[in-house]
N, C-alpha and C positions, 0 to 999 in steps of 0.2 A: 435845414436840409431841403426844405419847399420852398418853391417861388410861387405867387400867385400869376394866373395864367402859363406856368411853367408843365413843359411837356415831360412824363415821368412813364417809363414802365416796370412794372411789377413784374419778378418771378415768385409765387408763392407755393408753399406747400396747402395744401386742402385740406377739407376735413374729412376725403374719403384718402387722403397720404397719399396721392399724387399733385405733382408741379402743375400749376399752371399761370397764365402769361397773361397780364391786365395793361392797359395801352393807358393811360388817365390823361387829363386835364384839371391839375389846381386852381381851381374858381375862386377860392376866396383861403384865408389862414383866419379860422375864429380863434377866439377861446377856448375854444373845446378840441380845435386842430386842424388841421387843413380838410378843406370841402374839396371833394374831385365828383369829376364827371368821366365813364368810360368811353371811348374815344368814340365816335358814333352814335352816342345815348345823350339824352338828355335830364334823363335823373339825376339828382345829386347826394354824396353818403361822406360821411367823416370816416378818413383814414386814421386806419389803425397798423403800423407797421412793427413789427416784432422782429427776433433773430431768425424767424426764418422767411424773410422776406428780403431778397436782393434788389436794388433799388436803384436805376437807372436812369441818368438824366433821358430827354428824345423818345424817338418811336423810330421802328424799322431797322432794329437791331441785326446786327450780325449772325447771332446765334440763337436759335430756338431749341425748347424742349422736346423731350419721344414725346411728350403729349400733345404734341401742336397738330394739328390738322395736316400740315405739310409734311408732316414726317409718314404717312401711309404711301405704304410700298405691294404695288402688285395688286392693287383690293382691299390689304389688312393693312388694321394701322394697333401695331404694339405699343406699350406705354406701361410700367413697371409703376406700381403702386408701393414702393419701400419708402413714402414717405423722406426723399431726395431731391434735389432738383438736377435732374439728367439732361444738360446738356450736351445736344448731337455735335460732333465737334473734336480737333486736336485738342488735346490734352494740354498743353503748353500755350498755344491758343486762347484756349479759354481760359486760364491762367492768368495770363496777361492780362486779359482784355479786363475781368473780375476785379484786380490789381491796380489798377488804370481809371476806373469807372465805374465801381461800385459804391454805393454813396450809406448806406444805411449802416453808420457808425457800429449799430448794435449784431448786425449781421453775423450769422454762425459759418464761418466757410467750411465746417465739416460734410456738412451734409448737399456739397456739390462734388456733382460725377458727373464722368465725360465720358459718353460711348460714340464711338469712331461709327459714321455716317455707313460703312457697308456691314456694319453688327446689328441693326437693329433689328431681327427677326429675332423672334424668341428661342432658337436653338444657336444662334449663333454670336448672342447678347454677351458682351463682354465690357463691363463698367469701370472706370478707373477710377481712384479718388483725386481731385485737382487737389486739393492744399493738403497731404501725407500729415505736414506737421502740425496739421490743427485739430487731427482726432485725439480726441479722448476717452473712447473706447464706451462713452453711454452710450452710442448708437449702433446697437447690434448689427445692423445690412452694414454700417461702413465701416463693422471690424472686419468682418469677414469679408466685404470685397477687398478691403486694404490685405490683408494674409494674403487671399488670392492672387494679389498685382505683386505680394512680394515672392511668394513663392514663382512666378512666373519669371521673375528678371534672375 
């Protein structure tokens, strides 16, 4: 899945359950697994990629998360901790693009939602789930928003 010297970025879930968005550089593939460096840093760490890490050849992606720094509107910057990766973005969209170019074999596409770029304030937050047919219903926030997206159409 890693190139050495190959340009990768990461959407991952955290360990306070919000997304966030890592830029890397694959420096070397040991034994132990690929060594990266964060785009601008010079430290080096063994990746560890899991199902809930989406995994993108490049840098300067199309779509960013509510937790991205770019995403603050007016002074506030909202960003929903359900442990999801909330991509700002059409729904279909981003869809594709996940479909297209998402590289991390093991990847859970349940737990990707798409809220449309003039929802992100917290009274007016409305999440959709991208891939319907891949829940399974472990993930409490993505039964309930999927009910909600259906009861809506």
């Amino acid at each position: 899945m890693f190139e050495a010297n190959g340009k990768y970025t990461i959407y991952a879930i955290n360990s306070m359950c919000f997304g966030g968005k890592s830029e890397i550089t694959i420096t070397q593939i040991s034994p132990k697994g690929p060594v990266f460096k964060q785009r601008g840093k010079r430290k080096q760490y063994y990746l560890n990629t899991d199902k809930r890490c989406a995994v993108f050849k490049g840098w300067d992606l199309p779509f960013c998360l509510d937790s991205d720094p770019s995403m603050r509107r007016n002074g506030v910057h909202t960003f929903t901790g359900n442990a999801c990766l909330n991509f700002v973005g059409d729904t279909s969209k981003i869809r594709t693009w996940m479909e297209e170019h998402q590289i991390n074999p093991a990847f859970d596409r349940e737990i990707v939602l798409a809220i449309h770029p003039d929802n992100l304030s917290a009274n007016d937050r409305r999440e959709e789930v991208v891939f319907p047919e891949a829940v399974t219903h472990s993930h409490a926030v993505v039964s309930d928003i999927l009910k909600k997206q259906e009861e809506r159409q």
